[in-house]
BAVOGU-553754 format. One record per residue (C-alpha): residue in three letters; x, y, z. Coordinates in steps of 0.02 Angstrom, whole numbers, plus 32768, in hexadecimal, padded with zeros to 4 digits. Layout:
N
ALAXYZ
...
//
This chain:
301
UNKB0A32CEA0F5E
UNKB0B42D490EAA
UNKB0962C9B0E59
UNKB0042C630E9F
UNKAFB62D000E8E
UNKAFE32CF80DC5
UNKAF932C470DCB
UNKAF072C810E1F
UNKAEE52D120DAD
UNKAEF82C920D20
UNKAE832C1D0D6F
UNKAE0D2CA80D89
UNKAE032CF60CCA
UNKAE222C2D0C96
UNKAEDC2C4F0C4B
UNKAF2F2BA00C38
UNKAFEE2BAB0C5F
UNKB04B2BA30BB6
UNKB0ED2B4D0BAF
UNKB15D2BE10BCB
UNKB0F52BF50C7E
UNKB1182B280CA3
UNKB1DF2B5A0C7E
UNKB1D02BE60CF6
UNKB17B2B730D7A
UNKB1F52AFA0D6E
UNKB2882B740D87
UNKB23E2BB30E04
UNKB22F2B030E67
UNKB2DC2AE00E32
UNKB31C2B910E90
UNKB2BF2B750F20
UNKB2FC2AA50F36
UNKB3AE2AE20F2D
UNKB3922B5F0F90
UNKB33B2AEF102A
UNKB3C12A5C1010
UNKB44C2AEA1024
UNKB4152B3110C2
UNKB3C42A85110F
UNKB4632A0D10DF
UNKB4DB2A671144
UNKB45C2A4C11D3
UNKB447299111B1
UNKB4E7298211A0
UNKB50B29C5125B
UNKB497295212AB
UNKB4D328AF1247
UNKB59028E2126E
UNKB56828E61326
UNKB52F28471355
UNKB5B1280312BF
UNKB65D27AA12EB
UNKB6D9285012EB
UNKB76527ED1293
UNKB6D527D111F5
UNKB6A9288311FE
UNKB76D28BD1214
UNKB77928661171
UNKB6F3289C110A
UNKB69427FE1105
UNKB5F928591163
UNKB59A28A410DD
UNKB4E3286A10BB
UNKB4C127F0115D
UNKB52027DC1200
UNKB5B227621210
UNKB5D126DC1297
UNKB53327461313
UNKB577277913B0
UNKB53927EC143C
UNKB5DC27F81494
UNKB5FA28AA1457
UNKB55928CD14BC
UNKB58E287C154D
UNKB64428E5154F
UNKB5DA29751544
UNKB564296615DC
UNKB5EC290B1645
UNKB64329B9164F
UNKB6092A3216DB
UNKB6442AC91675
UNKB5C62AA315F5
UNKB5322A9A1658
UNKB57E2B3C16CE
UNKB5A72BAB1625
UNKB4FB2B6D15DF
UNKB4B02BCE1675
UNKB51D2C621666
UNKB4E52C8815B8
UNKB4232C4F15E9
UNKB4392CFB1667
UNKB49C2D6A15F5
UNKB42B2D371566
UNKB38C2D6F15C7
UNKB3BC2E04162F
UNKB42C2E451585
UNKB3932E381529
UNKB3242E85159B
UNKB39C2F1615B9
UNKB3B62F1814FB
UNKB2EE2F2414EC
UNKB2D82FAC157D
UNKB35B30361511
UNKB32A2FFA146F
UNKB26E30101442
UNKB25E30A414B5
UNKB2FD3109145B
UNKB29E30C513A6
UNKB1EB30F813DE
UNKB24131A11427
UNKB2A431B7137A
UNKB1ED31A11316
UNKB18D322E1377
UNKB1D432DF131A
UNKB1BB333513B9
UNKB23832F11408
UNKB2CA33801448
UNKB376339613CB
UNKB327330C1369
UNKB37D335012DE
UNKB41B335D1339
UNKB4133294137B
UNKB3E5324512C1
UNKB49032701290
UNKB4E732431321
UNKB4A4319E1319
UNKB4C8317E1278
UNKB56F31AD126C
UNKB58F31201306
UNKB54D30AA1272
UNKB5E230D3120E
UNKB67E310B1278
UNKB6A830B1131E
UNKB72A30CE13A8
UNKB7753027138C
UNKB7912FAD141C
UNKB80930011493
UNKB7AC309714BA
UNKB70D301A14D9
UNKB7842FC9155D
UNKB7B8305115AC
UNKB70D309E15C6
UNKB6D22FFC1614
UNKB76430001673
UNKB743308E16B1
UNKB689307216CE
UNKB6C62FD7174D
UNKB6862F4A16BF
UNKB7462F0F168E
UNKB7442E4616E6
UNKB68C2E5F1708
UNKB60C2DDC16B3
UNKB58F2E7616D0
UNKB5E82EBB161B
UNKB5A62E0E15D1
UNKB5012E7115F3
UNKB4E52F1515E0
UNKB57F2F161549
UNKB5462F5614A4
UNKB4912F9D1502
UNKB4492FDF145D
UNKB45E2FBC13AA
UNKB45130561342
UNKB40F2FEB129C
UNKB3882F9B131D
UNKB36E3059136C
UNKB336308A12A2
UNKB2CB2FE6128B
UNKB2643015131D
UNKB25C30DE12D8
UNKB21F30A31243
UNKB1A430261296
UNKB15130AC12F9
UNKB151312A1278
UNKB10430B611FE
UNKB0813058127D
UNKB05430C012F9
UNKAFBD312D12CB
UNKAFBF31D61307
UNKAEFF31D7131B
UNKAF14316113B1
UNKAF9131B41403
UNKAF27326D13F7
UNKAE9C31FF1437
UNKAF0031BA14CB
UNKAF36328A14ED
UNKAE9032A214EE
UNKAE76322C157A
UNKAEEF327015E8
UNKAF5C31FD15D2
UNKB035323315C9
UNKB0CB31EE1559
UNKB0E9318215D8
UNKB048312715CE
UNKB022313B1516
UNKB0D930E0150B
UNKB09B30471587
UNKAFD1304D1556
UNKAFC7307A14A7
UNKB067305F1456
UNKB0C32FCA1495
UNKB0242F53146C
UNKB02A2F7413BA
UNKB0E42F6813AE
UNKB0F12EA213D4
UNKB1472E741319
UNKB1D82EF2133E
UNKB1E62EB213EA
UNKB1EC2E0113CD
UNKB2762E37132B
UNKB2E22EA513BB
UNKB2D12E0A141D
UNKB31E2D82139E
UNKB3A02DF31370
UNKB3E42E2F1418
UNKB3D72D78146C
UNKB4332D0A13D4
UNKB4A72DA813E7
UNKB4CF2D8A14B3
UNKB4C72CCC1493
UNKB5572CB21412
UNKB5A82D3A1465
UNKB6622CE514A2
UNKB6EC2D6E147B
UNKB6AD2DFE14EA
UNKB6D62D711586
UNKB79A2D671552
UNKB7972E281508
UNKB7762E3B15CB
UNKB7CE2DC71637
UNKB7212D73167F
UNKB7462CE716F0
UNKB73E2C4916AC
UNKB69E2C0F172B
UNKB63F2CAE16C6
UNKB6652C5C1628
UNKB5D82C6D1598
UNKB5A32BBD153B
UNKB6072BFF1498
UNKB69B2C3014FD
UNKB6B32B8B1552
UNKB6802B2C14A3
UNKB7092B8C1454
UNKB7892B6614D0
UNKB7522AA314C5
UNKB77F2AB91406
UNKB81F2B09141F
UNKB8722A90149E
UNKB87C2A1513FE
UNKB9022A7913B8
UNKB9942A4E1435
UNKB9EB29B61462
UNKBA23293713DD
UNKBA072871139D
UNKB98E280413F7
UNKB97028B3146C
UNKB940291B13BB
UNKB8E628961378
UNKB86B286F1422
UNKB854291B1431
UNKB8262939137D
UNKB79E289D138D
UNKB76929031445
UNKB76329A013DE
UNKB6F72960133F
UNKB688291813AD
UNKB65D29AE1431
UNKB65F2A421378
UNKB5BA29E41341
UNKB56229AE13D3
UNKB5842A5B141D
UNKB54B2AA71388
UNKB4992A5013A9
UNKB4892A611459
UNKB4C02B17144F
UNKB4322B2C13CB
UNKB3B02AED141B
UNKB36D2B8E147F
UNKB3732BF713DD
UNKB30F2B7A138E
UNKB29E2B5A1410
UNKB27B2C151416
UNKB2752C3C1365
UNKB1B92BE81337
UNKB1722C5B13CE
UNKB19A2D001362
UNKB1A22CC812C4
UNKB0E22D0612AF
UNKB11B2DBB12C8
UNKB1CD2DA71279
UNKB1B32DC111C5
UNKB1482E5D11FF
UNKB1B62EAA1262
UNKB2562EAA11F0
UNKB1EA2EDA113D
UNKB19E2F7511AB
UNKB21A2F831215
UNKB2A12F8E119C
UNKB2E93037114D
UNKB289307D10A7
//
């Protein structure tokens, strides 16, 4: 954006670009081309190694088109009823997490913002220092334990409710967006916190949202360690939990058995990688309008 507005100042007070500015230019393009093949080849290279023989790609021979096409990796992956079943799972964790995520999160930020809140003073600090210093993974356990979510796919849920970081995006987002000329004039109305929150508040607050919303849902959908950390049954399974136990089988066994299972293996990482991708991606485009927003005023200054 800062170059075209220097060329359009220059074409405005009829400044011709000397050569120093047509070097500049040209690094510029240069940055930004390496920059786009870095983070899209990695991409291309996903898609062209799954439908790509996996004895080509096992050897390195898959590197700028696919080798020997093949859909069978695609065909391993939706013959298996613990695909489709885990997909599922982490559809439902994804959207109640999120939800439950959104439902602590932007009220606890918008609550954070107002400086009448009670002990506000007191709970800054508090939160903070959770940003910093944790209890480690035991005592986590052994509260949920406690609280009757140890073997329970509800922890898949409702585990990590609020994220401290997104609790201080949100503060800043209301502090920074929310006039307080419309919330005297909604007092003025009759209206109470309660429906200032829901009336006035909440519809001007759609960027954070949507950013609280990306980040809690890729969070509950490549979440797969929190089902062994807790001893979920295997029909609860998340996607990323069974996809990870699909890539770990290759490892035992020996000869022909190694070598079919590495093939198997090869085959289900990169399709898996695409199919579990797909909702994220899908999703993405419907926020990406208020994303940038969200994070630049949302973010801490």
């Amino acid at each position: 954006m800062e170059m075209e507005e220097i060329k359009a100042l220059k074409k405005k007070n009829k400044i011709k670009d000397s050569k120093t500015d047509y070097v500049y230019y040209a690094i510029c393009w240069f940055i930004l081309i390496l920059l786009a093949i870095i983070v899209i080849y990695p991409l291309y290279y996903i898609v062209i190694a799954s439908i790509s023989d996996p004895d080509a790609v096992m050897t390195g021979d898959v590197w700028l088109y696919p080798v020997k096409i093949t859909f069978s990796g695609y065909a391993k992956l939706f013959q298996r009823d613990d695909i489709w079943r885990s997909y599922f799972n982490t559809l439902v964790y994804t959207l109640l997490g999120t939800l439950f995520n959104i439902a602590l999160t932007i009220p606890a930020g918008w609550a954070l913002s107002r400086d009448y809140l009670p002990f506000r003073k007191v709970i800054m600090p508090l939160l903070i220092i959770t940003m910093f210093f944790g209890g480690g993974l035991l005592p986590y356990v052994i509260i949920c334990r406690s609280l009757g979510l140890y073997q329970n796919p509800l922890i898949l849920i409702i585990g990590g409710g609020v994220s401290v970081y997104n609790v201080f995006m949100c503060k800043s987002f209301f502090s920074s967006n929310v006039p307080n000329e419309m919330l005297e004039a909604g007092q003025i109305d009759g209206a109470g916190e309660i429906r200032i929150f829901f009336d006035l508040v909440l519809p001007i607050a759609k960027s954070i949202i949507s950013v609280m919303v990306l980040f809690y849902a890729v969070g509950h959908w490549n979440n797969y360690i929190d089902a062994y950390i807790f001893s979920i049954e295997e029909q609860f399974y998340p996607l990323q939990t069974v996809l990870n136990g699909l890539l770990d089988a290759s490892s035992g066994g020996e000869g022909e058995v190694v070598l079919e299972l590495m093939r198997t293996a090869t085959q289900i990482k990169f399709t898996s990688i695409i199919i579990s991708t797909l909702p994220i991606l899908i999703v993405y485009p419907m926020i990406e309008k208020h994303f940038g927003q969200g994070v630049l005023v949302g973010s801490f200054k």
